[in-house]
C-alpha positions in Angstrom: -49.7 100.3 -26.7 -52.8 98.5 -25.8 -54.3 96.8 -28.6 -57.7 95.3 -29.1 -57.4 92.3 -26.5 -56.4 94.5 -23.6 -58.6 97.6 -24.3 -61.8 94.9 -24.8 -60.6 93.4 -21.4 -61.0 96.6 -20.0 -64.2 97.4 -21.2 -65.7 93.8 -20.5 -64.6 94.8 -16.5 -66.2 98.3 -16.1 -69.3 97.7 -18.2 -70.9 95.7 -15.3 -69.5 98.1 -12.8 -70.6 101.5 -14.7 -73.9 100.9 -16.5 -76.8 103.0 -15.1 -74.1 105.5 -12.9 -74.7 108.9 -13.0 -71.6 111.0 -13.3 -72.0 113.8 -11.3 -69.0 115.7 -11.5 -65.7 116.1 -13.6 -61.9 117.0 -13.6 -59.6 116.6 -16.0 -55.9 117.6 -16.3 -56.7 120.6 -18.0 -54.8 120.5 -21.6 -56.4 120.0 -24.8 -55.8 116.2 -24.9 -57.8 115.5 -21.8 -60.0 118.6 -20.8 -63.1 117.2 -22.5 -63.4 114.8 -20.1 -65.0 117.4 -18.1 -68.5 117.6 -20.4 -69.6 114.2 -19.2 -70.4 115.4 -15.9 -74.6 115.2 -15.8 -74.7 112.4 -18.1 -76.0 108.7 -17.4 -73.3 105.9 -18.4 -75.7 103.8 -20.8 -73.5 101.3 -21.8 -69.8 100.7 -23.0 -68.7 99.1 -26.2 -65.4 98.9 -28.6 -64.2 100.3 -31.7 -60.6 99.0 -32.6 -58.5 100.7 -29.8 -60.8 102.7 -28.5 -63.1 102.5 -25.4 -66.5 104.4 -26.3 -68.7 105.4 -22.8 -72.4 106.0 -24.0 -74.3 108.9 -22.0 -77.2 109.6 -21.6 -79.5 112.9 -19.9 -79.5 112.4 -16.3 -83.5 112.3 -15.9 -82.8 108.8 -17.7 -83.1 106.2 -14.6 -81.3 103.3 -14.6 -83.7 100.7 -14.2 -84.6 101.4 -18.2 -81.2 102.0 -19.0 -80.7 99.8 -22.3 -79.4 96.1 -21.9 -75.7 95.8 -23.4 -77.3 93.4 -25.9 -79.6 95.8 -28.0 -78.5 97.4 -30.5 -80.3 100.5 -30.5 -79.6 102.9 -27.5 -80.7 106.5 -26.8 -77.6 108.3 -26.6 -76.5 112.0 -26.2 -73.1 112.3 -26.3 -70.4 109.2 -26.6 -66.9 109.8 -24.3 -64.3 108.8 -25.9 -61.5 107.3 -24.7 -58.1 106.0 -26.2 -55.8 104.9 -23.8 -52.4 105.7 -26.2 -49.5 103.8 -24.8 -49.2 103.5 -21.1 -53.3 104.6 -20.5 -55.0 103.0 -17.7 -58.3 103.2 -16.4 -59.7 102.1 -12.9 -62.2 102.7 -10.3 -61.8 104.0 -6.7 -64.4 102.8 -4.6 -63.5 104.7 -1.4 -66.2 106.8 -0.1 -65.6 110.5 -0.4 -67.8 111.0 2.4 -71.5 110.3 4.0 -73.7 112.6 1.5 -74.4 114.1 -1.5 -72.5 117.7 -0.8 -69.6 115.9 0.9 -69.2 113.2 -1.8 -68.7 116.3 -4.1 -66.8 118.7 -1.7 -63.7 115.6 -1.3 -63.6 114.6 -5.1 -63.0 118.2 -5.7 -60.5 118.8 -3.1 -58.5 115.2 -3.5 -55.1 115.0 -3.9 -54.4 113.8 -7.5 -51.0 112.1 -8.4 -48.9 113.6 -11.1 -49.9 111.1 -14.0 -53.6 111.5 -13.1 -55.0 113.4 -16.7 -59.1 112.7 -15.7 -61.0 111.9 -12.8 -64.8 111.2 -13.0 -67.1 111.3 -9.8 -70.1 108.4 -9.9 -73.6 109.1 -7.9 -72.5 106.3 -5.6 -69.3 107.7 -4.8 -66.7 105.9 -6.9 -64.6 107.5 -8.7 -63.5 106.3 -12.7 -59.9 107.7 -13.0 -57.2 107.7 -16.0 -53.9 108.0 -15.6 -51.6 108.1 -18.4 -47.8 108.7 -17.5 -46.3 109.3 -21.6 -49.6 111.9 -22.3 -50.5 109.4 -25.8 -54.1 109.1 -24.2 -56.8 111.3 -25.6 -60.5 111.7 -24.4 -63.3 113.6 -26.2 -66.9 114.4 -26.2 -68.7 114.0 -29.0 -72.5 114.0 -30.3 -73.1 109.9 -30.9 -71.0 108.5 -34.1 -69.5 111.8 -34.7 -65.8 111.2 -34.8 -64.9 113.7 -37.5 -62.6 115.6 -34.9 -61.0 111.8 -34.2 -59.5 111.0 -37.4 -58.4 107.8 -36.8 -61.8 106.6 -35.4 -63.5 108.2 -37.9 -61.4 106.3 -40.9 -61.6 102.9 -38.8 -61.4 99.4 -41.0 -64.4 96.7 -40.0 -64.0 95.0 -36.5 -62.1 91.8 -37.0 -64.7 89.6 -35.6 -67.3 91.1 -38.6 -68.8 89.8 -41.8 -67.6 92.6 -43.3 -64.1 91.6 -42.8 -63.0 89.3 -45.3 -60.5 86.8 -47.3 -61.7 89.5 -50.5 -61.1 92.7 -48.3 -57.9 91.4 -47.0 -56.2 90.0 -50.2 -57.7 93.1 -52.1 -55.9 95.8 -49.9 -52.3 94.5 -49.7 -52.3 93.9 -54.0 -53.5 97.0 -54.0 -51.0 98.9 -51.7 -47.2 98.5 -51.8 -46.7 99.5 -48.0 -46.7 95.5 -47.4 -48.6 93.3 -45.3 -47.7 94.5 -41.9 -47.8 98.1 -42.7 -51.2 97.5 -43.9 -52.4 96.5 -40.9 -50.7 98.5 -38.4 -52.6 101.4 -40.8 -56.2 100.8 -39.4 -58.0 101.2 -42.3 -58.5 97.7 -43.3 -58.9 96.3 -39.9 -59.7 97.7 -36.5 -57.5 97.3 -34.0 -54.6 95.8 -34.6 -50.9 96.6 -33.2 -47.3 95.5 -33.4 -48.1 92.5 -31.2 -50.9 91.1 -32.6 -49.6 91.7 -36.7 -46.8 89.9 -36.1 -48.1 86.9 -34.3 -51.4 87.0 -37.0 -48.5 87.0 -40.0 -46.4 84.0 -38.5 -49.3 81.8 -37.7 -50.5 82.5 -41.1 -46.7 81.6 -43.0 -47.1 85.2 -44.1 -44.2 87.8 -44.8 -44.3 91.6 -42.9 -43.6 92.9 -46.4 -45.7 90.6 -48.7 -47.6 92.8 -51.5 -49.5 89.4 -52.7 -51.1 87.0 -51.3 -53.3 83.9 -52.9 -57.0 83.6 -52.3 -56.1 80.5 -50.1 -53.8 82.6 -47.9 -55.8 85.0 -47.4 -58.6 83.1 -46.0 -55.6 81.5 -43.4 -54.6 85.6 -42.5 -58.2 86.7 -41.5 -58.8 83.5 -39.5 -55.5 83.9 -37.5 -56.0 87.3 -36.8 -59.1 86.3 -35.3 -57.5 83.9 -33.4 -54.7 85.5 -32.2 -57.3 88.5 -31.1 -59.5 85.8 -29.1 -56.3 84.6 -27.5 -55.6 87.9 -25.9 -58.8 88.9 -25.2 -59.1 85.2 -23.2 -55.7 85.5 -21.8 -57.0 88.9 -20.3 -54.3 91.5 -22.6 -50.4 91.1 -23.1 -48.6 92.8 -20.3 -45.2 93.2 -21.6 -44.4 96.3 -19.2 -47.2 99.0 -18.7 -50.3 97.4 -19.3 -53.0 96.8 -16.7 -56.5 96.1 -16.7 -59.2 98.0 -14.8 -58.3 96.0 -11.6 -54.8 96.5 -11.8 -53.4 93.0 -13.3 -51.2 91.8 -15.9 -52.6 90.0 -18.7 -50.9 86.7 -19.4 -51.1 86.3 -23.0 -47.5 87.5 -22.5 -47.1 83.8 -21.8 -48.1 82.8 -25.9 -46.6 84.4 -28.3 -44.9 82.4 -30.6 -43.6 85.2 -32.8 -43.4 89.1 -31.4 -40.3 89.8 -29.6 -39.0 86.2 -30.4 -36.2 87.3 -32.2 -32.9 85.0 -32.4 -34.7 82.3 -30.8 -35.8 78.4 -33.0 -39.5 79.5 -34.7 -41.1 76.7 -32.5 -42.9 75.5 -35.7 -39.9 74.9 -37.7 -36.9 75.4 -35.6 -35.5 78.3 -37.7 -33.5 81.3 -35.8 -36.3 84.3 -35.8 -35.1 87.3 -38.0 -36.1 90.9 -36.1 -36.2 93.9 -38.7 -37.7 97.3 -38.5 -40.7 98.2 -40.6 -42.6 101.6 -40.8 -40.3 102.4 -37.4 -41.5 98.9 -35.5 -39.9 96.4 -34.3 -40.9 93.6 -36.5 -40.3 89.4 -35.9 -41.1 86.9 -38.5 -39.3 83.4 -39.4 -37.3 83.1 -43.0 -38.8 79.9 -43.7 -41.9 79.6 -42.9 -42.7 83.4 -43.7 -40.9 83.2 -46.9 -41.9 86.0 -49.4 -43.7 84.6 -52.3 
């Protein structure tokens, strides 16, 4: 599933390349996961930002032009509606830039006429003629309308820890929430609610680079300090390494990531830890594959 690095990769592509469109038309696949995607049409793409795994389109009414569509920087926008977008587990969004004809009408009369593959779930028409589309083959994906920082119908949003890279995550947070939970360290932060964005990938590389165990209920002051600031860093590596592609993912122009290329932990299992030369232990915890060294993740 794409995690934080690969769905921030994806967003860092299309901001530049949808800011200021106007969407003028909509098809989706036509089931309840997906047939929102429809509602944007007549909205102004204002911007793109982040929130853990999800991707988070801001629209705008269509009388808004685009040359005083908001800078990326600001931090107040005028929105109308958000699209939401969560790309599940094999999610991918990209843009078709082949004309669908010479005008307006024909533009419109080929985008709704095109032959759509079978893993095509929503297709959105630009004012220039591109065409945003997502494909999602397993159906994980989900898209939604809604009025701007109204995710009560999105649970998951809604209940979202801090973004990783934020003040308001901390050693304190961190070190408070697995004393206070007895799921364990890695179940705490697969959860979501203490931190944004994590996955399997990332929790297990964070934890190992850290010396802490999947199922550690304690942690000291000090160690917490060394968990926030190697999730951080494991999250910058992805994100600079473009995603880990370890089968489905791709980014909005249709490449791998290569952060693939170092991990040190996730999917290492029976290989030497290449800090201490230890065989890597793989167990399953909370139903994922989990990877973590005896020695130097030894539970305290």
């Amino acid at each position: 599933m794409p995690e934080l690095p690969e769905v921030e990769t994806i967003r860092a592509q299309l901001q530049p390349l949808l800011q200021g469109s106007l969407i003028v038309s909509a098809w989706s696949f036509g089931t309840p996961k997906f047939e929102q995607a429809e509602h944007a049409a007549g909205y102004r793409v204002i911007d793109l930002r982040r929130r853990g795994k999800y991707l988070l389109v801001g629209l705008a009414d269509a009388t808004v032009s685009p040359s005083t569509v908001a800078s990326t920087d600001e931090v107040t926008r005028d929105l109308d509606r958000e699209l939401v977008i969560h790309l599940g587990m094999t999610g991918k969004l990209s843009i078709d830039s082949r004309p669908g004809g010479s005008s307006p009408s024909k533009i419109s009369a080929a985008f709704a006429s095109r032959t759509r593959p079978p893993h095509r779930r929503a297709e959105w028409l630009l004012d220039d003629g591109r065409v945003l589309e997502f494909t999602d083959i397993r159906r994980f994906g989900r898209i939604a309308i809604v009025e701007p920082g109204g995710y009560f119908e999105l649970p998951t949003l809604h209940a979202l820890g801090p973004e990783p890279f934020s003040d308001e995550f901390t050693p304190e947070l961190l070190r408070n929430a697995i004393r206070s939970s007895n799921q364990g360290a890695k179940a705490l932060l697969m959860s979501q609610r203490v931190v944004a964005g994590l996955g399997n990938i990332y929790v297990d590389e964070a934890l190992w680079l850290a010396g802490v165990h999947p199922k550690a209920t304690n942690i000291t002051r000090q160690r917490a300090v060394e968990l926030r600031d190697a999730i951080r860093e494991v999250l910058e590596s992805g994100i600079r390494n473009g995603g880990t592609t370890l089968r489905d993912y791709r980014d909005a122009s249709g490449a791998t990531g290569s952060n693939q290329h170092q991990l040190n932990c996730y999917g290492q299992a029976g290989l030497p830890c290449v800090r201490c030369g230890t065989q890597m232990k793989k167990s399953v915890i909370g139903g994922r594959s989990t990877t973590h060294c005896p020695l130097c993740q030894r539970r305290r």
